[in-house]
C-alpha positions in Angstrom: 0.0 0.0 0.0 0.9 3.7 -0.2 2.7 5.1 2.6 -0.4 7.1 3.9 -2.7 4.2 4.0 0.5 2.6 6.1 0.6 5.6 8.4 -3.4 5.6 9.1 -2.8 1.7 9.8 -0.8 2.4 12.5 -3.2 5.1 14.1 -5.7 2.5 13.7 -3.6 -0.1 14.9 -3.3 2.3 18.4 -6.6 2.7 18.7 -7.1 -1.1 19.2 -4.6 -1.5 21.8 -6.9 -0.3 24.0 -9.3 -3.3 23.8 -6.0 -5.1 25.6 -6.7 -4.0 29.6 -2.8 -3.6 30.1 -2.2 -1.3 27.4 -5.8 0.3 28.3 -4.6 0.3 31.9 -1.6 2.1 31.6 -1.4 5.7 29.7 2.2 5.2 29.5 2.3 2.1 27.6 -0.7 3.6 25.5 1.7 6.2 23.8 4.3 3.5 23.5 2.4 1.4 21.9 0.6 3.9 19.5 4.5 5.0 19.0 5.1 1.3 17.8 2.4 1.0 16.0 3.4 4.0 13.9 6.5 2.9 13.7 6.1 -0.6 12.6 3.4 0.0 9.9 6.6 2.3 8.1 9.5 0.0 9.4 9.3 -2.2 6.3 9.7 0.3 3.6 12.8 1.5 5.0 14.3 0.2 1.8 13.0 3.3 0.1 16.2 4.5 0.8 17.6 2.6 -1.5 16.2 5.0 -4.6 19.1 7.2 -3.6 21.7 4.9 -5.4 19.8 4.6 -8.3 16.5 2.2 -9.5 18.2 -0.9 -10.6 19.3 -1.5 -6.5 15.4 -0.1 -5.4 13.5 -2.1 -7.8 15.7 -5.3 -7.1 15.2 -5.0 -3.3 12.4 -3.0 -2.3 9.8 -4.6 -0.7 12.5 -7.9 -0.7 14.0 -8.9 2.2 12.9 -6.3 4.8 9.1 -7.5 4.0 10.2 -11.1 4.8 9.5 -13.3 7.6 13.1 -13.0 9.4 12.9 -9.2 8.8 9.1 -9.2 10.1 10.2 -11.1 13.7 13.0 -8.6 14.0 11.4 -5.4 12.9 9.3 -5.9 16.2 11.7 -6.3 18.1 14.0 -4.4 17.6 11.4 -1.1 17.5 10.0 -2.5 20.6 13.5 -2.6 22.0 14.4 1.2 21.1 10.5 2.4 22.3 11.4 0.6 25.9 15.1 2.5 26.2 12.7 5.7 26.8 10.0 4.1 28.6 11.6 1.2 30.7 8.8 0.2 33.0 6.3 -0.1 30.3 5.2 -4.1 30.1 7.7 -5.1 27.1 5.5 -7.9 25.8 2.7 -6.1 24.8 4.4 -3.4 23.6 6.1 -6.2 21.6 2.8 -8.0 20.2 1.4 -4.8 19.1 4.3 -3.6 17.5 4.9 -6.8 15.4 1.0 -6.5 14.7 1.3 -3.2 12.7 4.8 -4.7 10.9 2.6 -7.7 9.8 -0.2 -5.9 9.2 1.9 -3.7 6.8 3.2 -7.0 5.1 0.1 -8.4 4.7 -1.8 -5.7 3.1 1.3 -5.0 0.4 0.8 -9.1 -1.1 -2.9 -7.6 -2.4 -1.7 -5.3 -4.9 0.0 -5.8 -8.0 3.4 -4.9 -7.1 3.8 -7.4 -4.8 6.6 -8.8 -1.7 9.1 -11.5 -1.4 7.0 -11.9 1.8 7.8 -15.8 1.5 11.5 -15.5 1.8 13.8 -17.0 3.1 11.6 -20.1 1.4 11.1 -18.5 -2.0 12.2 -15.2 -3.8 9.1 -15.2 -5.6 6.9 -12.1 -5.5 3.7 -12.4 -3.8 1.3 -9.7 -5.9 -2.5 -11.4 -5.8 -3.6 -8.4 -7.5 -7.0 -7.2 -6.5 -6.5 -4.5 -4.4 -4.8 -1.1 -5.8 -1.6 0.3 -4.2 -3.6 3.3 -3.0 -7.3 2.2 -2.5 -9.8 5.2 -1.3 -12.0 3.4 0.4 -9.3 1.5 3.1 -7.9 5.1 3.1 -11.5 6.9 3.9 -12.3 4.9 5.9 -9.3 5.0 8.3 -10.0 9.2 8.3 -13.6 8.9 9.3 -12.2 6.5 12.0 -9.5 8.4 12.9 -12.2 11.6 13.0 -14.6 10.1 14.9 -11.8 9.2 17.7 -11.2 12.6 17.8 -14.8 13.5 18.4 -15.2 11.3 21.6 -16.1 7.4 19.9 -14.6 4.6 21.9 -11.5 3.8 19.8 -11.3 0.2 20.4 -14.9 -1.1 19.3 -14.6 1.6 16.7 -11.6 0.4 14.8 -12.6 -3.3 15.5 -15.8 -2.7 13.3 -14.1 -0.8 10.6 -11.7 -3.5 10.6 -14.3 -6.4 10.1 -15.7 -3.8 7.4 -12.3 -3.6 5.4 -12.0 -7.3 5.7 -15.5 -7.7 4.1 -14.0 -5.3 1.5 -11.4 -7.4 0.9 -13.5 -10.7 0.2 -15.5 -8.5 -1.9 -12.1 -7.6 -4.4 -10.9 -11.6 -4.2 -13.9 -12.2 -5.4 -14.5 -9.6 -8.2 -10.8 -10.9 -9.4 -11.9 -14.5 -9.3 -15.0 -13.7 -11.9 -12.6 -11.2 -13.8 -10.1 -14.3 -14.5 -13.1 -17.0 -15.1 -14.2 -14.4 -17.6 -10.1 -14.4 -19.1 -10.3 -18.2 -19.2 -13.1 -18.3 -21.0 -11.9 -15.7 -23.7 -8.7 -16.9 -24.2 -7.1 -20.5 -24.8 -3.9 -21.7 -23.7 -3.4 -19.5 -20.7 0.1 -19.6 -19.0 -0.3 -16.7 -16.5 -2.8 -13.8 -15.7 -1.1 -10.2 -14.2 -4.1 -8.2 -12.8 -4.4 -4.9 -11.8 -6.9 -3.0 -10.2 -7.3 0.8 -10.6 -8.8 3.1 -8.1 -12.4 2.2 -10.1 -13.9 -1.0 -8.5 -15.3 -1.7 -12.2 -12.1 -0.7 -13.6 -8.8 -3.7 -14.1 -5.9 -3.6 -16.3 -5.0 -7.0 -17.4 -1.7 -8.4 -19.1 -2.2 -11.7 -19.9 0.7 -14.4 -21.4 -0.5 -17.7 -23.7 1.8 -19.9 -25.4 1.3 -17.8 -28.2 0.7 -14.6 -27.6 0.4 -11.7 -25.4 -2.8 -9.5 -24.9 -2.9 -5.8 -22.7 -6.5 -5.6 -22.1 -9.2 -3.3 -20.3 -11.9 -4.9 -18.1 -14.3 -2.7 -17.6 -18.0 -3.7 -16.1 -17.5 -7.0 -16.9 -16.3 -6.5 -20.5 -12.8 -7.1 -22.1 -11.2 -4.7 -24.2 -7.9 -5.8 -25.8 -5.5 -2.8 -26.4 -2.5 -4.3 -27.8 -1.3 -7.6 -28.6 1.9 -8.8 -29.1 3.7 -12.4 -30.7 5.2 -14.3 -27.8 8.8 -14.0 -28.6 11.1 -16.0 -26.1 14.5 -14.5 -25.7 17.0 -15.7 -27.6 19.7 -16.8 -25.1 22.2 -17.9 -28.1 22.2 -14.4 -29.5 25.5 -12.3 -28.2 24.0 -9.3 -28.2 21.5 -10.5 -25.9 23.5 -12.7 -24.0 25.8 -9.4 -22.9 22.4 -7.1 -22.2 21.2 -9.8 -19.9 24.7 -9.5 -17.5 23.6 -5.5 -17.2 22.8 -4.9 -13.6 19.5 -2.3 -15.1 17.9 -5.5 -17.1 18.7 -8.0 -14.1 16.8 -5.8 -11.7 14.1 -5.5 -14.1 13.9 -9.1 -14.8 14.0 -10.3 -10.9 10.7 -8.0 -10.8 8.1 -7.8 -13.9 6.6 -11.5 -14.9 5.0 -10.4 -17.8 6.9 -8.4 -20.7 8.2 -8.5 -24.0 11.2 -7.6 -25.5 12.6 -6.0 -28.4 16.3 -5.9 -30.1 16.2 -2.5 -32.4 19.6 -2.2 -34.4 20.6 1.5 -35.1 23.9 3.3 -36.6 25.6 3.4 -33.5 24.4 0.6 -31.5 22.4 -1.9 -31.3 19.0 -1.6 -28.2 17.8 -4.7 -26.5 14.8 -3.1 -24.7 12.3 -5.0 -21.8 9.1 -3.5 -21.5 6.5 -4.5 -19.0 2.8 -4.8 -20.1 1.2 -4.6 -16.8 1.4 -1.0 -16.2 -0.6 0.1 -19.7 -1.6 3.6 -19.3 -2.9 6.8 -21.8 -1.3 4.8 -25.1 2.2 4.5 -22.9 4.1 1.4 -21.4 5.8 3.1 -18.6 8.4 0.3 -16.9 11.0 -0.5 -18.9 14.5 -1.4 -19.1 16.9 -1.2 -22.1 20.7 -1.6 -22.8 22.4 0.2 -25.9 25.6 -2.1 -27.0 28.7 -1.3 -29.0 28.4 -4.2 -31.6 29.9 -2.7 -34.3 33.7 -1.4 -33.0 35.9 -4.6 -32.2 35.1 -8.3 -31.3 34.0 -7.6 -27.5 30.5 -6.4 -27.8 30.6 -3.1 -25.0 27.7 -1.9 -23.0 27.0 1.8 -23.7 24.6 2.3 -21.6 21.6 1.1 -19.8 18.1 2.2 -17.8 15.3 0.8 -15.9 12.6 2.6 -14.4 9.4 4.3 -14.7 9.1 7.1 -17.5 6.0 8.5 -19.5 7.6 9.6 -22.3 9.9 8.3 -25.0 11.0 11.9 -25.1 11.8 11.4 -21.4 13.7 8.0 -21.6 15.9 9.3 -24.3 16.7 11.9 -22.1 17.8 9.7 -18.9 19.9 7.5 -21.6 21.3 10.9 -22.6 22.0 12.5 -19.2 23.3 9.1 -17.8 25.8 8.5 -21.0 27.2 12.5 -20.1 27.6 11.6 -16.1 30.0 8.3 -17.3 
């Protein structure tokens, strides 16, 4: 989820501690706790900071090994541990529990959308998206304001969050459920299936939809119900033997990309200069644009070792913009 739907999670998560009679009992550990609980539901995305070096390290890591299950167990700890330095006679296990709630609770919620966690590690690296509920979802987030609202206006936080919370988790049936027709529908469309990426928009009635057969690949539109098919694309499996591929595939950009996106296609566009081997990833379809990509420009043409001019991975709306980044990053070399 976004980070403000985290940070409202935590309140949330605060106001429930008071249905606990020790954390109810004690004022003290109340602000501890609704400290922890704050903390926790942001602890995981620490690996934000990892934009700073630059997106192939972010996009290879983020939401990786600090939303796994050793990182979970410690995360609550070790917050819990740094809360009770300042507040030492505050009962340590339920400062603890709660904590380590509002770090699960922040793990939990991320597998829903379509960007997914390695929340299975250390078992498996594999990304856990389910894809049914957006990365920012207005009604989880409006309904955490009125909730937080009507605490401030005198409503018994405890009872109150636990009923929005049974609410939320009816909403969440509600969007398994409206992804399990949306993929019957797919299935019945479409033959030879080998996988479905879904994801939903900020419109219940609104899905984008990449989906992979042993032929082909389709970018659709569900929208009520009804499929629209925007592009559609040969399946094209990569051609390991070629050189030219074989050196873009040992660029750090295209590894990162290829650790993350399940569904793309890829391209190898030969120009004066060099020659582009360029990943695109048809999940994130928007206004006529495909905007996560990766590509590598290679020296093929000067000498018998095939050089790496330059590379990119990332988000960008534009070709115009891309360009640019290739351009900018050649010039800071």
């Amino acid at each position: 989820m976004d980070t403000g739907t985290h940070v409202v999670m935590g309140v949330a998560l605060g106001g429930l501690a008071t249905l606990d009679p020790v954390v109810q009992s004690d004022p003290i550990l109340f602000n501890a706790v609704l400290i922890g609980t704050l903390a926790g539901s942001q602890a995981p995305d620490f690996d934000t900071v990892l934009k700073l070096k630059n997106n192939a390290v972010y996009i290879r890591h983020h939401r990786g090994i600090t939303h796994s299950i050793p990182a979970v167990i410690l995360w609550g700890i070790g917050i819990a541990s740094i809360i009770q330095l300042f507040t030492p006679d505050v009962n340590f296990l339920h400062l603890w529990l709660w904590t380590f709630l509002a770090v699960i609770l922040h793990v939990f919620v991320d597998v829903f959308n379509a960007y997914g966690t390695q929340a299975y590690r250390p078992f498996t690296k594999r990304w856990v998206a389910y894809g049914f509920i957006n990365t920012f979802d207005p009604y989880i987030f409006m309904m955490h304001i009125a909730g937080i609202v009507a605490w401030n206006l005198g409503a018994n936080p405890g009872y109150m969050w636990l009923l929005i919370y049974f609410v939320i988790a009816l909403y969440y049936v509600k969007r398994y459920f409206d992804k399990r027709e949306l993929v019957k529908l797919i299935d019945e469309y479409f033959d030879d299936i080998v996988q479905v990426a879904t994801s939903p928009t900020m419109k219940q009635n609104v899905w984008r939809i990449a989906i992979e057969t042993k032929t082909n690949y389709y970018v659709a539109r569900a929208e009520d119900g009804h499929i629209t098919i925007l592009d559609e694309y040969i399946y094209k499996d990569i051609d390991y033997e070629d050189p030219v591929v074989q050196k873009a595939l040992t660029d750090h950009n295209i590894k990162a990309f290829l650790s993350f996106s399940p569904v793309y296609r890829y391209d190898i566009n030969v120009f004066d200069e060099y020659t582009e081997v360029r990943f695109t990833d048809l999940r994130y379809y928007s206004k006529d644009r495909y905007p996560f990509v990766a590509l590598v420009q290679i020296d093929d043409e000067h000498g018998e070792e095939l050089t790496i001019l330059n590379s990119y991975t990332g988000w960008v709306f534009t070709e115009e913009k891309l360009q640019d980044k290739m351009t900018i990053a050649t010039d800071t070399k």
